[in-house]
C-alpha positions as CSV (number, residue, x, y, z in Angstrom):
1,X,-7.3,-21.7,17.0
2,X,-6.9,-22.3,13.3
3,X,-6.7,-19.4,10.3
4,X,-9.0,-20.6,7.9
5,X,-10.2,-18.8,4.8
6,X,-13.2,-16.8,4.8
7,X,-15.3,-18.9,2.9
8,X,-14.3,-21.9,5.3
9,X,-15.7,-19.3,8.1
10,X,-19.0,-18.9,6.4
11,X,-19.0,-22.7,6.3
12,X,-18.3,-23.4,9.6
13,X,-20.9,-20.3,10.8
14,X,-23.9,-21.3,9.0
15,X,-23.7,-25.3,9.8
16,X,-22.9,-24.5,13.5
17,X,-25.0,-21.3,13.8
18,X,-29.0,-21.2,15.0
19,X,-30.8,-18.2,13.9
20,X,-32.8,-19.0,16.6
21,X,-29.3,-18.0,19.4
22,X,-29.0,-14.9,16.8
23,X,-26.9,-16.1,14.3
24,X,-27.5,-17.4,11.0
25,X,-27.5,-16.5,7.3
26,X,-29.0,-13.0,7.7
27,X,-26.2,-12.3,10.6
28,X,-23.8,-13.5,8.4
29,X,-24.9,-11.1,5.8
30,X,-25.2,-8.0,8.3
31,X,-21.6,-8.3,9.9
32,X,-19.2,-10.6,8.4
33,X,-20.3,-10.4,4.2
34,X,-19.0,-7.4,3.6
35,X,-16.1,-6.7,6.4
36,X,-15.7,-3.1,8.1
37,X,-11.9,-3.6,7.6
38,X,-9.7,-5.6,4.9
39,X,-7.1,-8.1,5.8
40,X,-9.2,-10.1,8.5
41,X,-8.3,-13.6,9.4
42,X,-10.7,-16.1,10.6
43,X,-9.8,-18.2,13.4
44,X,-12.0,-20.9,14.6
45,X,-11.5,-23.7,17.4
46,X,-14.2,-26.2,16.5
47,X,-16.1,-27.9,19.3
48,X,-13.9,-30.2,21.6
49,X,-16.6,-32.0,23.2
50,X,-20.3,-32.7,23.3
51,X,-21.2,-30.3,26.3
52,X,-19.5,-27.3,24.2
53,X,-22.6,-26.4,21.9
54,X,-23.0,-22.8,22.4
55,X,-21.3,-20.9,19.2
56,X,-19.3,-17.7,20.1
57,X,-17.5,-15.0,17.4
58,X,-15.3,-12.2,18.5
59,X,-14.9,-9.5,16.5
60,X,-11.3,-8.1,17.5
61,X,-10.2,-4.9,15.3
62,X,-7.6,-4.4,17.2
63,X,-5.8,-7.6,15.7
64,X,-7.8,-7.5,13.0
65,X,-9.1,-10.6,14.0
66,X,-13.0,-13.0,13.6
67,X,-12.4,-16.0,16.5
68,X,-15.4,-18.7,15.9
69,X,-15.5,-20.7,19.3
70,X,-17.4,-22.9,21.5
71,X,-18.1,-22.9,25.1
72,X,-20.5,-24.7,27.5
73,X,-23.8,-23.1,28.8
74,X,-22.3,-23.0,31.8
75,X,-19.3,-21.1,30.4
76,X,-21.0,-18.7,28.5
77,X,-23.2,-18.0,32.0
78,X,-20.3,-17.2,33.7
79,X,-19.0,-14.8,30.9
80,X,-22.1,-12.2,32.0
81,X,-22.1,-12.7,36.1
């Protein structure tokens, strides 16, 4: 994963994010405009293939940490079973 700024988060959330999977500009606003903690990074790890299209975030306070990353449906599936 790569530390980008924040702005280059917000960037990256909005043109890969669908309202419509629950992101989008008013989730943005709700959870990552004005952050619960200072010093975040953002991490992201941009798509690698065609087949990962599903958008994920993390939010890990523990590290202080947002992670932007893609998985396949098939891979997100498996995350819940």
């Amino acid at each position: 994963m790569n530390q980008v700024s924040k702005e280059e988060f917000k960037k990256i959330f909005l043109e890969y994010g669908k309202a419509s999977d629950g992101w989008g500009k008013d989730y943005w606003e709700k959870m990552y405009e004005n952050p619960k903690r200072e010093n975040m990074k953002y991490l992201v790890r941009l798509p690698e293939t065609e087949g990962k299209n599903r958008m994920m975030v993390v939010d890990d306070y523990s590290v202080n940490e947002y992670r932007l990353f893609f998985v396949s449906v098939d891979e997100e599936e498996n995350l819940y079973r």
